[in-house]
C-alpha positions as CSV (number, residue, x, y, z in Angstrom):
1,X,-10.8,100.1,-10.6
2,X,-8.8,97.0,-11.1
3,X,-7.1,96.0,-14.5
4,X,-7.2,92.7,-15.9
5,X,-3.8,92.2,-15.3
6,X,-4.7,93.2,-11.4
7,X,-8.3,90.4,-11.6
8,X,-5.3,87.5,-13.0
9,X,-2.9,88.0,-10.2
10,X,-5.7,87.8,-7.9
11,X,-6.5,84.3,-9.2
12,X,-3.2,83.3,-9.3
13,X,-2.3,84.2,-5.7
14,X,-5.5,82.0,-4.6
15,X,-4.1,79.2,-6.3
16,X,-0.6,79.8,-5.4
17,X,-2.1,79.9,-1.6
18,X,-4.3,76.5,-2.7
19,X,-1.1,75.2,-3.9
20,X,1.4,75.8,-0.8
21,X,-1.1,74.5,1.1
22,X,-0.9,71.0,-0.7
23,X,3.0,71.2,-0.7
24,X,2.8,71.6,3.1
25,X,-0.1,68.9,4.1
26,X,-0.1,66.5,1.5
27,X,-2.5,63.6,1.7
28,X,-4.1,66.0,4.4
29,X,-4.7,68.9,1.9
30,X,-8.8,68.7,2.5
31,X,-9.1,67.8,6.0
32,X,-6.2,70.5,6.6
33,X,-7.8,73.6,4.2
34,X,-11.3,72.4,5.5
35,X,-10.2,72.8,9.3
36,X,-8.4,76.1,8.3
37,X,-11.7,78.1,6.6
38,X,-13.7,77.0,9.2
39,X,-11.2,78.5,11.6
40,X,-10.8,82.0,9.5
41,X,-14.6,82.1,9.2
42,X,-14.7,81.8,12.8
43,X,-12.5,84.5,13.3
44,X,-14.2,86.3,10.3
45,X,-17.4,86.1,12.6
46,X,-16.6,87.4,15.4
47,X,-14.7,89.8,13.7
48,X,-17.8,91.6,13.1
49,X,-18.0,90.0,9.7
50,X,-21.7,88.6,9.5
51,X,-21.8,88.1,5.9
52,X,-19.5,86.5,3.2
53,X,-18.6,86.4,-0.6
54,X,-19.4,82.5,-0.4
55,X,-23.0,81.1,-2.1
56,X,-23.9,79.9,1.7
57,X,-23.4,83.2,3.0
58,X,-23.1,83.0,6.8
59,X,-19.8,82.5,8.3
60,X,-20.6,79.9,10.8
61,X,-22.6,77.9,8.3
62,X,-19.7,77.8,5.9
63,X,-17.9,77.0,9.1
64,X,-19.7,73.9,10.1
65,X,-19.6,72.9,6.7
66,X,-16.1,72.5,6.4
67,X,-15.9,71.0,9.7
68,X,-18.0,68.4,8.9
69,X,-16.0,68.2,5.1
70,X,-12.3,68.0,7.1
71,X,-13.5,65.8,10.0
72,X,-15.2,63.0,7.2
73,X,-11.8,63.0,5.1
74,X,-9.7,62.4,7.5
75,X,-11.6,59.5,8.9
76,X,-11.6,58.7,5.5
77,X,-7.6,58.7,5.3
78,X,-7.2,57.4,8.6
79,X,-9.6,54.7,9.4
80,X,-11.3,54.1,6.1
81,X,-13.3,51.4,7.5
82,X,-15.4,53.7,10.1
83,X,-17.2,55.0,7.6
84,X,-16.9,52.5,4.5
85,X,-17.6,49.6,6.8
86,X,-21.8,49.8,6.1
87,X,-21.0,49.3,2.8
88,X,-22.0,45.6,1.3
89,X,-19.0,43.7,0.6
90,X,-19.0,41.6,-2.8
C-alpha cells in the first residue's frame, strides 16, 4: 500500500516531468507533449495495452486526440493565419 508521502511524490514527479518538458520545448510545450502521448499511447497499444487510466479510455483514441491537439497549436504558433484567417476582421 502506498503512503501519503509515496501518493505526493508521485504528483510531484508528473509535474516535475510536465515541467522539464516546458524547459526543453518552450513555446512548443503543447504541440511537443501532445505529439509525445500520442506516440507512447501508440506504443502503449501495441504494447498489448488496450485500455488506459485516461477518461477516453482507448489508446488510439487518446492518440488521435492529441494529434489533432499538437498538429492545431502548432499551426497556431507557426502560421496563425491558416486557421484564424475565417475569422471577421473589425
Amino acid at each position: 500500500m502506498k503512503t501519503k508521502g509515496d501518493v505526493y511524490e508521485g504528483i510531484a514527479f508528473t509535474f516535475c516531468k510536465c515541467a522539464t518538458v516546458a524547459l526543453l520545448l518552450g513555446p512548443f510545450v503543447l504541440p511537443g507533449a501532445a505529439y509525445l502521448a500520442a506516440i507512447f499511447y501508440v506504443f502503449a497499444y501495441f504494447h498489448q495495452r488496450k485500455d488506459t487510466r485516461c477518461v477516453l479510455r482507448y489508446p488510439l483514441l487518446i492518440a488521435a486526440l492529441w494529434i489533432v491537439v499538437g498538429t492545431v497549436a502548432l499551426i497556431l504558433k507557426l502560421k496563425p493565419e491558416w486557421l484564424l484567417g475565417w475569422l471577421p476582421r473589425r
